[in-house]
C-alpha positions in Angstrom: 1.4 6.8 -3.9 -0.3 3.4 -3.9 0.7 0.9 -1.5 0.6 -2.3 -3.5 2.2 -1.0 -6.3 4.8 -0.1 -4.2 5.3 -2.8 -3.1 6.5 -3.7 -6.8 10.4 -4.3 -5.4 13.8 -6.0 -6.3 16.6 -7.8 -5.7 19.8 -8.1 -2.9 22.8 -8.9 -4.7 24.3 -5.0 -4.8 26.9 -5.7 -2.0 25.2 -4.6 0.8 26.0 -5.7 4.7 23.5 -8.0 6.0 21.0 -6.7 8.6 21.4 -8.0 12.3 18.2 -9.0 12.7 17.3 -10.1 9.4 19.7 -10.9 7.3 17.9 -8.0 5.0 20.0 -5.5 3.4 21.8 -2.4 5.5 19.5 0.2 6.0 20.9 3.7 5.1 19.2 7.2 4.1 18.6 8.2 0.4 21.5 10.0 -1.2 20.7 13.4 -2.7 19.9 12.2 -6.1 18.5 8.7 -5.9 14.3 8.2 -6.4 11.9 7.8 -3.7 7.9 8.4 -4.6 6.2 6.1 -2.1 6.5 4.3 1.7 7.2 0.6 0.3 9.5 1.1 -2.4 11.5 4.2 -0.4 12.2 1.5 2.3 13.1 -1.3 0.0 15.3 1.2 -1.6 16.9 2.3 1.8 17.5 -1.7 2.3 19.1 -2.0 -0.9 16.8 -4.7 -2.0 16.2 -2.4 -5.0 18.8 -0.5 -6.1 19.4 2.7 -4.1 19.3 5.5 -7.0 15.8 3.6 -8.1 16.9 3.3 -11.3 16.6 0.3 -13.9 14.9 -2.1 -12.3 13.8 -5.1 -14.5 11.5 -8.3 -14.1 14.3 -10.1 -12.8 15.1 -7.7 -10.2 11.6 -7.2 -8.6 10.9 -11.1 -8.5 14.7 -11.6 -6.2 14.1 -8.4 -4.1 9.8 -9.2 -3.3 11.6 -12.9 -2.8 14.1 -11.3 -0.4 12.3 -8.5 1.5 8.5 -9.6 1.9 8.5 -13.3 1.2 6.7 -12.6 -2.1 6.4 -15.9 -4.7 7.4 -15.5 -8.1 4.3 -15.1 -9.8 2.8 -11.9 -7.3 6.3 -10.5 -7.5 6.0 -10.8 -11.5 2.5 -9.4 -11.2 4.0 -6.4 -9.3 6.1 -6.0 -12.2 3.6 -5.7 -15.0 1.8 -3.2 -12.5 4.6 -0.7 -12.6 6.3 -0.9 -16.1 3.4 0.4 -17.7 4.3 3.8 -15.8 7.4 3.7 -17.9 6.4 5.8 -21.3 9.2 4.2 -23.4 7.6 1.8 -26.0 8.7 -1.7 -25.0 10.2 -0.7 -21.9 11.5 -3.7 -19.6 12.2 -1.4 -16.5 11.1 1.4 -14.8 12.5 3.7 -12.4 10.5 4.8 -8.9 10.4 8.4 -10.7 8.0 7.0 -13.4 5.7 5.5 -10.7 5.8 9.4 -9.3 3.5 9.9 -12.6 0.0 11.7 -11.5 -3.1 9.6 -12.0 -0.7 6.5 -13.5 -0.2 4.4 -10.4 0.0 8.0 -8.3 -3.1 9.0 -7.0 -5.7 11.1 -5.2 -6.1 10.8 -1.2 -2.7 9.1 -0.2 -2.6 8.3 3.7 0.6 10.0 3.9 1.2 12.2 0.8 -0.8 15.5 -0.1 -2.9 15.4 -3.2 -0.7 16.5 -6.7 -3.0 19.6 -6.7 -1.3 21.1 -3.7 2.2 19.7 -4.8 5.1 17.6 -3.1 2.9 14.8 -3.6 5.9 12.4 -3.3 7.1 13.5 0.1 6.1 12.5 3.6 3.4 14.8 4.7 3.2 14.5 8.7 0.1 16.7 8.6 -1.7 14.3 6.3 -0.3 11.3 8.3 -1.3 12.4 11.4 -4.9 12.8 10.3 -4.8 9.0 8.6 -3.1 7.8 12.1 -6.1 9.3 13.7 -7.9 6.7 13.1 -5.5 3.9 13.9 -7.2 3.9 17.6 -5.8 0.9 19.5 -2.8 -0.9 19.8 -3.4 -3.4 17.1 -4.9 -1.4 13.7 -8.1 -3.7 11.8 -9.1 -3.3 8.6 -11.9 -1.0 9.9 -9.4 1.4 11.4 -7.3 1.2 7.5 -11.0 1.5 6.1 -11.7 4.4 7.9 -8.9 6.4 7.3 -8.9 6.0 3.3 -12.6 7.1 3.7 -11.4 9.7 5.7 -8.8 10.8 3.1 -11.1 10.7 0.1 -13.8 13.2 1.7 -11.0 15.3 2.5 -9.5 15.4 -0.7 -12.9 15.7 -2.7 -14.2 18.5 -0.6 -10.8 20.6 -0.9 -9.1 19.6 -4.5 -10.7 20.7 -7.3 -9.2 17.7 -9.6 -9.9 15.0 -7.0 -9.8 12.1 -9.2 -10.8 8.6 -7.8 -11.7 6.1 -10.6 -12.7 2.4 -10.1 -9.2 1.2 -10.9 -7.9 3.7 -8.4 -10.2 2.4 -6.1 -9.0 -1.6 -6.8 -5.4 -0.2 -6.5 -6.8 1.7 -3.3 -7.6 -1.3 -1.6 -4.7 -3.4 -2.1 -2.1 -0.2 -0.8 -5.1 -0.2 2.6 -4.0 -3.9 2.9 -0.6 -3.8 2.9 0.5 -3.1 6.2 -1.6 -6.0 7.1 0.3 -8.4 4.4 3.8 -7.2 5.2 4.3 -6.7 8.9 -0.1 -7.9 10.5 -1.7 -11.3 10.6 -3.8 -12.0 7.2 -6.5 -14.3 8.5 -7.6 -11.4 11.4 -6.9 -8.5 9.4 -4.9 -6.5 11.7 -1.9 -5.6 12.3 0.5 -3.9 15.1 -0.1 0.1 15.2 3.8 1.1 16.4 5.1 -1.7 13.7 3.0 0.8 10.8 4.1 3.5 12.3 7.6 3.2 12.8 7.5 2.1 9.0 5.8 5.2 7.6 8.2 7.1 9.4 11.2 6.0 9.1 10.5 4.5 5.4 12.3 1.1 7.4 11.8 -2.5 8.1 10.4 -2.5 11.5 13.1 -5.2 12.3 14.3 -3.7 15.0 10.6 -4.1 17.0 11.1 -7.7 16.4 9.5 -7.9 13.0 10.2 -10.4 10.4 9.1 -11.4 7.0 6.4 -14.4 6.6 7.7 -18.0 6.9 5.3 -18.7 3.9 5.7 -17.0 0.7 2.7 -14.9 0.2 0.8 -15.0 -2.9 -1.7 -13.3 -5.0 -4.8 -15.1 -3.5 -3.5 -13.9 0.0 -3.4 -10.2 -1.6 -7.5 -10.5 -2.6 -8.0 -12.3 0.6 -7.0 -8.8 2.8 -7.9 -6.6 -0.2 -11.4 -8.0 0.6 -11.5 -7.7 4.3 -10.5 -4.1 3.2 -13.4 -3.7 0.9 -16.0 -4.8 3.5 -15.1 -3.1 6.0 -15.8 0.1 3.6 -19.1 0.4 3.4 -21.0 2.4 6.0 -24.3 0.7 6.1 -24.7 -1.8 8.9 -26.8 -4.5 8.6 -30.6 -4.8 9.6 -32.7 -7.4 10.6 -35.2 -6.8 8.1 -34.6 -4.6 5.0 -36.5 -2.0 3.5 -37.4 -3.6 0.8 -38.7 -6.7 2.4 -40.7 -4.0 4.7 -42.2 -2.9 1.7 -43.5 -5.9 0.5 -44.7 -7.2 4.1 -47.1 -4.3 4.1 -47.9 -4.7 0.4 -49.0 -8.3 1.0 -50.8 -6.8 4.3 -53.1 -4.2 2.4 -53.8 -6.9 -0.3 -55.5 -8.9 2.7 
């Protein structure tokens, strides 16, 4: 499930007990009948900073609850919005529910850092196989956007060369890169591009605010300029060419300019 559209996430206000280290909502486990497709909007969920069954969840909602979990301003958390209710198929629709965002190939995709592929099925559920090999490449203390950049790569090769219908299309690689950056917006520092490794982890594992390691939302509200701003760190540090001190095609014309001599 992708990462920035799960961050897509609502509002406080359902009478839950304040957190002791936050003041965010009471974490508790999902009851056996309420949604949960994806990391972000399973812990929101948990907090109760979306409602807990995952149901019904309107503008309104998402722009409070981003406000209230993540520090996100009005107009990303209304952008978040417009992401997700298009996963809703009801003509007009003004909410959406986290099963619609569980749709294959909608939002849902291909090569998830922590889900396995639709093809293999239980693509919604933690997969601590598929984790651990995305972890894998999470190699010191504090994760950079090479380390996130190297295990979506890593992810992507694994699911083309063993799924038959790997899909991975250029919007699934724009959503791609803002879900890589999201650990980095919610709990890293945005101007390095990195972020604390046990802080991701104890996150993807617990589907939990990482308050309790000493985390806490941004001071400043975060916006959609700072989303681009990581989502581009992301895309850089994807490619795999390094740079040269001469390229080949200026090679090419040195030596055409040296047999024209």
């Amino acid at each position: 499930m992708k990462f920035t559209t799960c961050l897509v996430t609502l509002a406080t206000a359902w009478g839950t007990a304040a957190h002791p280290y936050l003041g965010e909502g009471e974490w508790k486990a999902p009851g056996a009948n309420d949604c949960r497709p994806c990391p972000m909007m399973n812990t929101l969920a948990n907090h109760g900073h979306i409602p807990r069954d995952g149901r019904n969840i309107t503008r309104p909602n998402i722009v409070a609850g981003l406000a209230a979990g993540l520090n996100f301003n009005e107009a990303l958390a209304s952008l978040m919005f417009d992401m997700a209710i298009i996963a809703n198929p009801e003509p007009n629709a003004t909410y959406f529910t986290l099963d619609h965002l569980n749709q294959h190939n909608v939002l849902e995709h291909d090569a998830s850092l922590s889900r396995t592929d639709y093809y293999f099925g239980s693509n919604h559920i933690f997969n601590r196989t598929i984790y651990e090999k995305s972890k894998a490449y999470w190699t010191e203390d504090m994760i950079t956007a090479k380390m996130l950049a190297n295990s979506k790569l890593a992810r992507q090769i694994e699911s083309r060369a063993f799924n038959p219908t790997y899909r991975f299309t250029a919007d699934t690689e724009n959503f791609s890169l803002g879900e890589i950056a999201a650990p980095i917006i919610a709990f890293g520092d945005m101007s390095l591009g990195e972020v604390n490794r046990t802080l991701v982890d104890y996150f993807f594992v617990n589907e939990r605010l990482p308050a309790e390691l000493g985390w806490h939302k941004k001071e400043a509200a975060i916006g959609i300029e700072d989303i681009l701003k990581v989502s581009d760190i992301i895309k850089a540090a994807t490619s795999l060419i390094t740079g040269s001190e001469q390229s080949n095609s200026a090679k090419i014309r040195d030596l055409h300019a040296g047999m024209s001599v």
